[in-house]
N, C-alpha and C positions, 0 to 999 in steps of 0.2 A: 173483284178489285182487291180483296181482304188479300187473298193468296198472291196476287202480284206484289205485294205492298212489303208482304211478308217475303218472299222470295229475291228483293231487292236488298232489302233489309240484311239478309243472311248471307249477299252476293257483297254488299258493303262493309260485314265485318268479315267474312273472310279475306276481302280485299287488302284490310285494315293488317289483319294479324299475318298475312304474306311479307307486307311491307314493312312491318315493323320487325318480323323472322331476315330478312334482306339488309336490309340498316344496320341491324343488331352485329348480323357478321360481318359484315362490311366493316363495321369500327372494329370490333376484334380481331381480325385478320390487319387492319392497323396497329395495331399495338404491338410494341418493342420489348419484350421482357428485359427487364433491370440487370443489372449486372452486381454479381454479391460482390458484398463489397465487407471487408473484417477490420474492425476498429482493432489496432495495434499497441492501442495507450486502455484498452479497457483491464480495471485493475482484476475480471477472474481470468485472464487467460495465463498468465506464468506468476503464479502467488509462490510468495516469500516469505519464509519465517526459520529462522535461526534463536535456540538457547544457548546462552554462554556462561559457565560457571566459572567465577571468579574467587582467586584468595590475595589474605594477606600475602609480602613478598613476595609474589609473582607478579602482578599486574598493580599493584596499589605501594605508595610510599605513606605510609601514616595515613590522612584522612584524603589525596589523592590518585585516583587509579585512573588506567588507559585501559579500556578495551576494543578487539579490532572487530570490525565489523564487515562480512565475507571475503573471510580468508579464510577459513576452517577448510580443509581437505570434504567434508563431507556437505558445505555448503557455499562454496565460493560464487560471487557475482563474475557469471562467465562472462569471457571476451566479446565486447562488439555488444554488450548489452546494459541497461540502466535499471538502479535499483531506483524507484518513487519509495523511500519510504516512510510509512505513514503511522507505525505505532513503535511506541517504546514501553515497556515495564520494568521493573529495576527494583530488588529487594537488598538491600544494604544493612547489613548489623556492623554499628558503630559502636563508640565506647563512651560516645558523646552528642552532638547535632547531627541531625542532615545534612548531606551536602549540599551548600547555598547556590554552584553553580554546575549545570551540564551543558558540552558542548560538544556535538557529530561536527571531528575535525581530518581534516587530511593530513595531520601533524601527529607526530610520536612521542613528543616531547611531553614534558611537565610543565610548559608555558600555554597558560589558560587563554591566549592572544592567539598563539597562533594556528596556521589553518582553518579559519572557522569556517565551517559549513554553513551550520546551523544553532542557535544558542535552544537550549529546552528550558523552559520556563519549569524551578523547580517546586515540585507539589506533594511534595514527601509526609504521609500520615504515619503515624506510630502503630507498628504490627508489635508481636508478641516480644516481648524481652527476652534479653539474650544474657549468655553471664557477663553482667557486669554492665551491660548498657542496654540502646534499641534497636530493634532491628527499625528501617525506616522502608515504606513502602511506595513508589511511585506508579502509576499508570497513565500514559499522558500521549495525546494526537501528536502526531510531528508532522512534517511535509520537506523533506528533503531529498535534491536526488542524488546519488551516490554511482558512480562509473566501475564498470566492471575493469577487474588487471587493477583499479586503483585503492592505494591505501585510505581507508575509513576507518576512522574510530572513535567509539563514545567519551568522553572522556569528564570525570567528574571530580570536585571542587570543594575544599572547606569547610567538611566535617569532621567529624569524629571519627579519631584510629580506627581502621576497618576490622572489628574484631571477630571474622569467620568469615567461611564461605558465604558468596552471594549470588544475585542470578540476574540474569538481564537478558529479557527476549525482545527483540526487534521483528517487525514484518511490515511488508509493505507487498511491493508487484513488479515483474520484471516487463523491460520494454524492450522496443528496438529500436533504438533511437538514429540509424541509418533510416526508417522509411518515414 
């Protein structure tokens, strides 16, 4: 009786693990693989970053300068595509203040009004002295988006004569803003 008992038992879990082997394929042989799918706005897939060295008389009137932002030959925002961009740093040696206002404009002008894009809230600390005045330091998050083929530029505000070279790096991510 012992070995019948046993012999049903053995016949019951193989039964078991047949059917559960059966099932198992059965769902999987249901299943639809995913289709890949590529997020087009993720900021590592086309990264951005451009330095721009700036002087007196060239780009700056006294404590006023414009800078453009991708149009460099070695780093232009190409056609058909969108700059997000998300950081600004900016080293300015003046003869006097910080500049009180920055603004990423589509304008070329010396009027702080127009084009605005973007205003950058200014956060300017004192780096090492220069002859005669500060140099003033900013680092600061932005979120702007900026269109490739068009004119962008930083443009900054009501300091102190700009007395030497300075530097100003932007970066952010490039998009496609057709998809």
């Amino acid at each position: 009786m012992l070995s019948t008992v046993n012999t049903s038992l053995r016949r019951l879990s193989c039964g078991c693990i047949v059917l559960a082997a059966v099932l198992g394929a059965a769902t999987a042989s249901a299943q639809v693989k995913s289709a890949y799918v590529k997020n087009v706005d993720e900021p590592g897939r086309l990264p951005y970053q451009v330095t721009m060295n700036f002087s007196t008389g060239v780009q700056c009137s006294a404590g006023d300068c414009i800078l453009p932002i991708g149009h460099f030959p070695s780093t232009p925002i190409p056609q058909f595509k969108r700059l997000v961009l998300q950081h600004v740093s900016l080293l300015v040696p003046t003869l006097g203040a910080a500049p009180s206002l920055i603004v990423i404009s589509s304008d070329n002008s010396f009027d702080p009004s127009s084009g605005i894009i973007e205003v950058i809230a200014p956060d300017f600390h004192a780096g090492p002295a220069n002859s005669g005045g500060t140099t003033w330091v900013m680092d600061r998050p932005v979120h702007a988006y900026l269109e490739g083929q068009t004119a962008s530029y930083i443009k900054f505000f009501g300091g102190g004569v700009v007395a030497g070279p300075g530097v100003v790096t932007v970066n952010g991510y490039l998009i496609d803003p057709t998809n």
